[in-house]
Structures are given as C-alpha cells and as structure tokens.
C-alpha positions in Angstrom: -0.2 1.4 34.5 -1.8 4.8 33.0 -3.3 7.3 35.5 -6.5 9.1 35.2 -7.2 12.7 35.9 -10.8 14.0 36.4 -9.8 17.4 35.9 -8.6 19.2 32.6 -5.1 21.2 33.3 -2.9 23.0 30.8 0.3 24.5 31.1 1.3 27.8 29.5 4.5 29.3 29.2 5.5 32.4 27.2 8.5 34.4 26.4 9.8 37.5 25.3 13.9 37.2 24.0 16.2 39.4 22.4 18.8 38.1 19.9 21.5 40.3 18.4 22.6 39.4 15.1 21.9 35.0 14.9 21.3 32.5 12.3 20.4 29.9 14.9 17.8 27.9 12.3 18.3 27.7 8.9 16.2 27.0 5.8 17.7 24.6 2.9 19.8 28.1 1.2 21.5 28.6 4.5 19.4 31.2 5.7 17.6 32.1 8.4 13.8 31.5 8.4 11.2 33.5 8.1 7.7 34.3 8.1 4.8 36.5 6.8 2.7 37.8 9.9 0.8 41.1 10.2 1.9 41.7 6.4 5.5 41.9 7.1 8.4 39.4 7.2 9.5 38.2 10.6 12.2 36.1 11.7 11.4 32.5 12.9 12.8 30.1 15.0 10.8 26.3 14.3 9.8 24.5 17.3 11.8 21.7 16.0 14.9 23.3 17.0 13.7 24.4 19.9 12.0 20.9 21.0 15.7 19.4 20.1 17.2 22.1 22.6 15.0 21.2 25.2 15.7 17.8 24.7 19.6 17.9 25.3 18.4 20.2 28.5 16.7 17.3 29.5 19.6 14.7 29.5 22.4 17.1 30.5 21.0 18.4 33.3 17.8 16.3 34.5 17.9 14.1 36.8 16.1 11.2 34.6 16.6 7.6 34.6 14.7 6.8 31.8 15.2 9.2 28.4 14.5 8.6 25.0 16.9 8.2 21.6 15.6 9.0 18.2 18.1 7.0 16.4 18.0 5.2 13.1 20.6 3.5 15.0 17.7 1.9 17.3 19.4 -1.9 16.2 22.7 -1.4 17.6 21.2 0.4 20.5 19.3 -2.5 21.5 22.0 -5.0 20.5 24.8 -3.1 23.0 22.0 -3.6 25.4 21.9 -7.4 24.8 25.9 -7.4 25.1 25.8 -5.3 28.3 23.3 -8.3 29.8 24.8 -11.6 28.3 28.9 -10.7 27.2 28.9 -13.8 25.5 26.8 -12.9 22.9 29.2 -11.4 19.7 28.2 -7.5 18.5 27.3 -9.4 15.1 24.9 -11.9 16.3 23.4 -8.8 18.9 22.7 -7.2 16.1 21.4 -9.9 13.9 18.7 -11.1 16.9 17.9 -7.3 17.6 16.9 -7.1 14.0 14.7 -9.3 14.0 12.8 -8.1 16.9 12.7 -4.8 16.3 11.1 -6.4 13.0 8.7 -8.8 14.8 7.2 -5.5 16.5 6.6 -4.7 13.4 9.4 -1.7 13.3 11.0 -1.5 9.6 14.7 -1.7 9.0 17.0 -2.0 6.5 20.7 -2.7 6.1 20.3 -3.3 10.2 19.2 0.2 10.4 15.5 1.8 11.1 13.9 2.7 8.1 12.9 6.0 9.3 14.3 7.6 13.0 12.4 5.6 15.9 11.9 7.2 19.2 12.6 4.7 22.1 13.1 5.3 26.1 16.1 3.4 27.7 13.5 1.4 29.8 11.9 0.5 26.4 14.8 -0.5 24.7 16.3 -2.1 27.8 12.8 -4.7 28.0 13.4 -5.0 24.7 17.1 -6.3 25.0 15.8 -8.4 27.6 12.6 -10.0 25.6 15.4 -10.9 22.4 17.7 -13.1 24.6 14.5 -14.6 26.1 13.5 -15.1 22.3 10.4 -13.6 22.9 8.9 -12.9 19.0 5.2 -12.6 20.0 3.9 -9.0 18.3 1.9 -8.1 21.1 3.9 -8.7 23.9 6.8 -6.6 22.1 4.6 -3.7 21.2 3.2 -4.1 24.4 6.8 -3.4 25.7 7.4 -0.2 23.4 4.0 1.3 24.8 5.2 1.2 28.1 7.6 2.9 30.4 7.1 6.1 28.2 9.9 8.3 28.8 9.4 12.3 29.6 10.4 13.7 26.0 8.8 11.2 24.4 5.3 11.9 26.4 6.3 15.3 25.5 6.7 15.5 21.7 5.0 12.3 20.5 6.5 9.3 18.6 5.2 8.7 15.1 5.2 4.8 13.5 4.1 5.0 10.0 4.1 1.3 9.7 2.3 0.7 12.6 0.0 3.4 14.2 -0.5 1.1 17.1 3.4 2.1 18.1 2.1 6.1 17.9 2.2 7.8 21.4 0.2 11.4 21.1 2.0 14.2 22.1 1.5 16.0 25.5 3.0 19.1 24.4 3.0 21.6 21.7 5.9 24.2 21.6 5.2 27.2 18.5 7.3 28.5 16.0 8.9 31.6 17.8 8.7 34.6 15.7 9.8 38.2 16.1 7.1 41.0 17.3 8.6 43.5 14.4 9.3 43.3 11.0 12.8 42.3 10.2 15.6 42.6 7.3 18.1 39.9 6.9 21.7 40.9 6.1 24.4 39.4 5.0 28.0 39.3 6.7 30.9 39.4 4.2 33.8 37.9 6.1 37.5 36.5 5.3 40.1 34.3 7.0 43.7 35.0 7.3 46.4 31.9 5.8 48.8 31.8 9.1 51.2 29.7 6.9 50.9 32.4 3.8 53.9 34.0 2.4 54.6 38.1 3.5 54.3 39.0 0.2 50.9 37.4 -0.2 47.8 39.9 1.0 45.1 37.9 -0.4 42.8 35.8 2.0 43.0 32.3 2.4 39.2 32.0 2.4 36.2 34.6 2.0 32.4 34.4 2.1 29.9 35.5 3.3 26.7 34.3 5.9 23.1 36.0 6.1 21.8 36.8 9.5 18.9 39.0 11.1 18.7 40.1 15.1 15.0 40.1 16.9 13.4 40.3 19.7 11.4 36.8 19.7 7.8 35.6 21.0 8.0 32.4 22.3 4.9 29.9 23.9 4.8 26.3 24.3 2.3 24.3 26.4 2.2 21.0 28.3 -1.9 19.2 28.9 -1.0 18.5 32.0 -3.5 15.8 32.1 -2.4 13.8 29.6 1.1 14.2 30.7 0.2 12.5 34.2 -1.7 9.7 32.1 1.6 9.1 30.0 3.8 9.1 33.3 1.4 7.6 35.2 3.4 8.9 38.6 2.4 12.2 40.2 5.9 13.4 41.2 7.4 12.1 37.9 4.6 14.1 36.7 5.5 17.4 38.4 9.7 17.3 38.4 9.2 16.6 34.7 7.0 19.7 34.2 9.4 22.0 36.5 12.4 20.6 34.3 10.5 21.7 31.2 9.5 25.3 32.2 13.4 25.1 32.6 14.6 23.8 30.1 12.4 26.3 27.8 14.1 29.5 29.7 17.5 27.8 29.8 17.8 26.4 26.2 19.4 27.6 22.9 19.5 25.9 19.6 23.1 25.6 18.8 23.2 26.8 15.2 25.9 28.8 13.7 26.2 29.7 18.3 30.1 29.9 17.7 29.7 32.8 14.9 27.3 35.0 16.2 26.8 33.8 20.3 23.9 34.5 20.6 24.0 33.1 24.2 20.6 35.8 25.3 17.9 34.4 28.0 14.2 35.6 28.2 13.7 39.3 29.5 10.1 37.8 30.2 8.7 35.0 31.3 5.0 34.1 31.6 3.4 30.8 33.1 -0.4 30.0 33.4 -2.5 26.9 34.3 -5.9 26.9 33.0 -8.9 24.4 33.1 -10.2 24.7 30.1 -7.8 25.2 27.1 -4.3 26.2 26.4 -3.8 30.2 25.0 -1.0 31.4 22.4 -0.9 35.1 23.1 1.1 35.6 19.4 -1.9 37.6 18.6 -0.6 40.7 20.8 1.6 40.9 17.9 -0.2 40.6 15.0 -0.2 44.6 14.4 4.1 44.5 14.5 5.5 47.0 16.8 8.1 50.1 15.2 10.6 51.7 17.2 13.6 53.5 16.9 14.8 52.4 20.7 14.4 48.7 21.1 11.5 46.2 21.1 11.9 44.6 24.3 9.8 46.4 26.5 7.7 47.8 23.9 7.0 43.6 23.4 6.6 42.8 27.3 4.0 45.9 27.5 1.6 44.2 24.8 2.1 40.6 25.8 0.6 41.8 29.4 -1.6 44.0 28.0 -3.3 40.9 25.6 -3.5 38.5 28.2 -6.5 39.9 30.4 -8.5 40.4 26.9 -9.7 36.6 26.2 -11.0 36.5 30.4 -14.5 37.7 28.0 -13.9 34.0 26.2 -12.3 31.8 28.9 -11.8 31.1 32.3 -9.6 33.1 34.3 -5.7 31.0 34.8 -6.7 29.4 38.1 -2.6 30.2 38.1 -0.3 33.0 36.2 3.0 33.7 38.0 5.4 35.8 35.9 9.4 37.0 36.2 10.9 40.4 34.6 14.4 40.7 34.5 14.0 44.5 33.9 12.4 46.7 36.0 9.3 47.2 34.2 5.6 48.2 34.5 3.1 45.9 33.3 -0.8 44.9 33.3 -1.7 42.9 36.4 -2.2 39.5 35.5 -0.7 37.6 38.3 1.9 37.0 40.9 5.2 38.7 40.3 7.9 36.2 41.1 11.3 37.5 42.3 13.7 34.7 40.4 13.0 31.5 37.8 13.6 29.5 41.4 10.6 30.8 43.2 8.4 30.6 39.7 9.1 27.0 39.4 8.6 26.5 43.0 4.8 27.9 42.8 4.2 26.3 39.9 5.2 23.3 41.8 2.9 24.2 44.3 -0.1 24.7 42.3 0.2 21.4 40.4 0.6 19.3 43.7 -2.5 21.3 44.8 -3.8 20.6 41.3 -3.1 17.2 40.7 -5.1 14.1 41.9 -2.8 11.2 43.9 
C-alpha cells in the first residue's frame, strides 16, 4: 500500500571532488567526456555512471532485503527462482514457463531473453516465480505484482517499459552530470609494456599505446523528492535508512573505469545537504563564470559553492535544513550547521526527516 505525504520535501546534496589524472567515463573513442559550460570545455562525469556506482553501494554495503536487477537476463532470474521453490521443476522447463509470464505481463523477450534490460526488485521477481508455478497468466494480477514491492534503487532511478507504460515507475531521484568548475585540457598518456619472456637482445616493447585522460576538481548534486520517495516505499523508516544510505553511497562511491590505471580513489573535500519545501536547487550555476588558478581549484570551488547558495533565499524558501562537512579547514559563507564527520551529517539529516516526515 502507497503512503501519502501532505507536505512537499526535497533532498539536496552537493559536492565538491578533486581527481588527479582519471578517465573514469568514457565517450564511444575512448575518451573522456566532456562539456561546453561558461564557453570552455570541462570534464564530465554522466550521472549514469554515477547512478550505477551508487547502485553497487547499495547492495554491497546496505542492509536491503529487497534490491533490484536490470538484467536482460530477467527469464533465467525468475526461472532459478521457480527452481529454488519447486526442485523438481528442470532449468529448461523454468525457463520455458518463466517466458511465458514475463510475456503474459506483457514484458517482450526474445530467444528467452528481455528484449530490452528490465528493472525488477527480488520481491518482484520472487511473486513472480511464485504466480508461474501457481499458473497464474491473468495480465493484471502479474502487472499488478511488478508494481509492487518497489525496491529502493528502483524508486530511486525509475524503470522504463516501452511496451507497456503501465509497467513505468517515475523516478524519485535525479543525480546531474558532474562537471569540473575550470576549464580543462585532455592529455594523452603514451605508455609501453615490458615482454617478461623476451629475449636479452630484444629492447623493443611487447606492447605500446597510448590512453587520453584529464584531472578536475568536480561539481557534483543529485536530489531525492522525498515525498515521492515515502509514497514508492510506503514505510517511514524504509523511507529514512534508504535516504541516509544514499547520501552515503553518493560520498562513498566511484565509478570504476580505467580505476586500476589512474586510481583515482579521491572522496569529496565538501559536502552540502539541504531539505527544502518547495523545490530542489542545482547550485552548478556558481560555476558558470569557470574559476583560473595557478594553486588549485579546491578551495577556490568550495568558496563560490557557499557563496551561491544564500543568493536564490530572494526566489525560494530558506532550507528548513542545510548541514554541511569540510574536510579542510576552511572559511566559508554561513549557510548552515557545520557538521564535525559524514556520521553526525547523516545522523541530523536523520533527525530532520523523522521530524519531517508524517507516520
């Protein structure tokens, strides 16, 4: 059953992050991506990547009993879970009455795979398992399965079911493409590998190439609607851990590409977290004018992120909560409560959304 809130709540989060030299998301060429901003390139990070991060955060170190897959292998997920509850049942003929479900609720496949990746909780799936050996092939009741039991990244980033809209679950979250608060230049890494097995009179390399990289100091903002979030849940504390575990997750993550070249294993020098009441905020446009300096970008970054976020109190309401954690000894604007550790800033934010949140 879906919960109602009376009361509009959004989450903010923001970040300011240094990366040395990275290529953590690549374009189709292999390099890293970009952006025009400000009228100059910057690097870019997609929110895909980061949304994937966040994900695995989620399942390696949440304590969730229902997650999602997004599989095209969504029929032999459902037919192990058919196994796992009737062993008699052969992996063939699993899969061959999974099928057909999965097609009953009106879910493409082909070749006993999803036409196109399908987003499914365990919960979901596990119904569905349940509804197949029960020969259950009523539409309704099967959709009606896969709209319930929503599980906390699929609340989160949304399922779309272009054959059936009916399947769609909106997205309580949106996280932004992170770009860097300066202009960038990519460059390009000539390296070459050594044969172990060559012979001594051999000096040539056994393999050479070369892979384009750029280092930034990154702006990062995602947002939950709170809301929304609770409706999709429908359980207050679900609710709440599952907001705490994001605000985690999106300080703790790192997407993992080309991690064992460059490790780039960095964390935010900045953190930011708001609740408002009336709309979420993306403060990207403190950086719209990109800083220069000759002695780092980090603090020159955290000063204008501060200094933007008191501005738009002449358009909309004041954060009813801002609570924010420097690793550096810094100086900032006042915008809120200085928090001593990523513990005590999910603990108040904790504390404000039980305050916040209607049982």
């Amino acid at each position: 059953m879906q919960k109602t809130i009376n009361q509009r709540l959004f989450l903010d989060i923001h970040a300011i992050q240094t990366m040395p030299p990275a290529n953590i998301n690549r374009d189709d060429t292999g390099s890293p991506k970009t952006a025009q901003y400000g009228g100059v390139t910057r690097a870019r990070v997609s929110s895909q990547s980061f949304k994937r991060a966040m994900r695995k955060y989620f399942n390696d170190n949440g304590d969730i009993g229902n997650v999602g897959i997004r599989s095209l292998e969504i029929v032999k997920y459902i037919a192990n879970k058919i196994i796992d509850k009737d062993e008699s049942i052969s992996l063939e003929n699993a899969m061959d009455m999974a099928e057909k479900t999965l097609n009953a609720a009106k879910i493409s496949t082909k070749d006993q795979k999803a036409k196109a990746l399908f987003f499914i909780s365990d919960k979901q799936a596990d119904k569905l398992a349940k509804a197949t050996i029960d020969q259950i092939s009523d539409r309704k009741i099967l959709q009606g399965i896969l709209n319930e039991d929503c599980s906390i990244d699929i609340a989160l980033f949304g399922r779309m079911v272009a054959d059936d809209p009916s399947l769609n679950e909106d997205a309580s979250s949106q996280v932004a493409h992170a770009i860097s608060t300066h202009a960038i230049q990519s460059e390009f890494d000539f390296f070459t590998a050594v044969d172990d097995l060559a012979p001594e009179d051999n000096q040539g390399a056994g393999m050479l190439g070369t892979v384009e990289y750029n280092s930034s100091t990154l702006y990062r903002y995602a947002n939950i609607a709170i809301h929304d979030f609770y409706r999709q849940l429908a359980d207050k504390e679900n609710t709440v851990n599952a907001t705490k575990l994001f605000l985690e997750a999106f300080v703790k993550s790192m997407p993992t590409g080309k991690i064992n070249t460059f490790a780039n294993q960095t964390l935010p020098q900045a953190v930011v977290v708001s609740l408002r009441t009336d709309r979420p905020l993306n403060m990207v446009s403190a950086f719209e004018e990109p800083i220069k300096s000759e002695n780092g970008y980090v603090e020159k970054s955290i000063e204008r992120l501060f200094s933007e976020y008191t501005k738009y109190d002449k358009i909309l309401d004041k954060p009813i909560f801002t609570g924010y954690l420097l690793v550096n000894d810094q100086r900032v604007n006042e915008i809120g409560k200085a928090e001593e550790n990523l513990k005590e800033l999910i603990a108040d934010l904790e504390t404000e959304l039980n305050k916040n949140l209607e049982d």
